[in-house]
C-alpha positions, 0 to 999 in steps of 0.5 A, spaced: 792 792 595 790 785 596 791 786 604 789 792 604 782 790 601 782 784 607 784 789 612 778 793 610 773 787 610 774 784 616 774 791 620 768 792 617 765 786 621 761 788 626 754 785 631 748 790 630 746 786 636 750 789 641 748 797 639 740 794 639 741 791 646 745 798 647 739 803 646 734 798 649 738 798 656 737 806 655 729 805 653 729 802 660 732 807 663 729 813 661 722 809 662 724 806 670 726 814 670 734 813 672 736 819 668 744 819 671 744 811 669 740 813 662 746 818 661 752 814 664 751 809 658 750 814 653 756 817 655 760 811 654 756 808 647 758 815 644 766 814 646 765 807 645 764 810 637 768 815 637 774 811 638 772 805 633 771 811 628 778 814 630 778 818 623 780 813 619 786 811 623 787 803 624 793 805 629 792 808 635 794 810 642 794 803 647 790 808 652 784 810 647 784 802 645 784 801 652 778 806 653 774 802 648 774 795 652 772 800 659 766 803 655 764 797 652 765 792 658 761 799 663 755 797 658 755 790 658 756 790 666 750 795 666 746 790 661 747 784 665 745 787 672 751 786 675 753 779 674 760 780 672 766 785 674 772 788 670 778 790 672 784 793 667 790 794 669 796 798 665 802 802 667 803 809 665 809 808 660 804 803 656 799 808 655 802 812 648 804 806 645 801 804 640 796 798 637 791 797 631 785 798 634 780 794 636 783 787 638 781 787 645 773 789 645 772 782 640 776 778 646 772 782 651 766 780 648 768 772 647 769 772 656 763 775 657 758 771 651 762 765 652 765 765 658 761 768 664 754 768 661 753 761 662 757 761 669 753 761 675 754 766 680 758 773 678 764 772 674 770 777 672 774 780 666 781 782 667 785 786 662 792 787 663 797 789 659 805 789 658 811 789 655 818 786 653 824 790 649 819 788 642 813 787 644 806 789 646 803 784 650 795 783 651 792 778 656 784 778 657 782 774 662 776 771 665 773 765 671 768 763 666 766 756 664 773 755 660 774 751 654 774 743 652 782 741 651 780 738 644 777 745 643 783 749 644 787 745 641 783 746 635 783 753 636 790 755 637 791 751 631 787 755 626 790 762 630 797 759 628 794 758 620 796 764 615 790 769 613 790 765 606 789 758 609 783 761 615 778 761 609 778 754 608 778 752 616 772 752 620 772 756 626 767 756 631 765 755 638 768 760 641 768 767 639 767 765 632 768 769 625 770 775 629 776 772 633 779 770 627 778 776 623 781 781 628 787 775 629 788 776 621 788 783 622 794 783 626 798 777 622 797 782 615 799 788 619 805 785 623 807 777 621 804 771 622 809 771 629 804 776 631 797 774 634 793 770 638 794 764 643 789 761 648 790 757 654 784 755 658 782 750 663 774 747 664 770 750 671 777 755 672 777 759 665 780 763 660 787 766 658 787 769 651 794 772 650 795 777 644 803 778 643 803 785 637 810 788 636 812 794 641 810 800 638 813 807 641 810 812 636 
């Protein structure tokens, strides 16, 4: 019952932000009278949901997960003009495996807001997935800013700590709260060996790996 109650909890964390920005870029696109545009990003808002919702379910297919991030990061690209690119690559075989929802857009979301905004130039962001004979192995990659040695060092500590011990840590910097939920989401479904690991180097960029177990059906 208890982590079922933190299960619910921590999906519950969500940013209005993002669906503001969302709806303003439509607003936009309907005044500057770019009809295709307007509908082109409505269309993957109303996917975007579709998958979050999912009827309740907390795990689902690896291809509706993987077309949440490509929803999310199609409206992202369209509301900063352009200043990155994404590429997503993964196998047919890995498509109707299964994953908890909801645990790449977060790490998307971190590449984008942490790594690339700050970044002169255009950036990009690669989703890639694979597997071992036990495991599902995520890597969502961006050439953004990167993140400080002490930093990382700092983070991958607190992603190691248990669910239980996280809540007395100070997480920050980057990604913040919603990186540490979704990584705890993980641990109280599948074991503290599951979860998230950053690797990072300052003007190069970011790796964050999330190793789940290989889930067939």
């Amino acid at each position: 019952s208890l982590k079922e109650s933190q299960l619910i909890f921590l999906q519950s964390q969500i940013n209005p932000h993002f669906l503001y920005n969302a709806l303003d870029i439509i607003v936009w696109m309907i005044e500057k009278e770019q009809p295709k545009e307007a509908v082109h990003i409505v269309t993957a808002l109303a996917r975007l949901f579709r998958i979050s919702l999912s009827r309740g379910k907390n795990i689902i297919p690896v291809r509706d997960e993987l077309e949440h991030v490509q929803n999310y990061l199609t409206i992202q690209k369209m509301r900063y003009k352009n200043k990155f690119s994404y590429e997503i690559i993964m196998d047919d075989e890995v498509k109707n495996l299964s994953i908890i929802k909801l645990v790449v857009q977060p790490l998307a979301e971190n590449a984008i807001y942490h790594g690339l905004e700050c970044k002169l130039g255009t950036g990009t962001v690669t989703v890639e997935v694979e597997t071992t004979q036990s495991r599902l192995i995520i890597l969502i990659k961006d050439n953004g800013v990167g993140i400080p040695e002490e930093k990382l060092i700092q983070l991958n500590q607190e992603l190691k700590m248990a669910p239980q011990e996280i809540k007395e840590a100070k997480p920050g910097g980057r990604g913040g709260i919603a990186m540490f939920n979704v990584n705890n989401r993980i641990k109280l479904l599948f074991g503290e060996q599951y979860g998230f690991h950053l690797t990072s180097q300052p003007g190069i960029g970011t790796e964050v790996e999330i190793t789940l177990p290989l889930i067939k059906k």
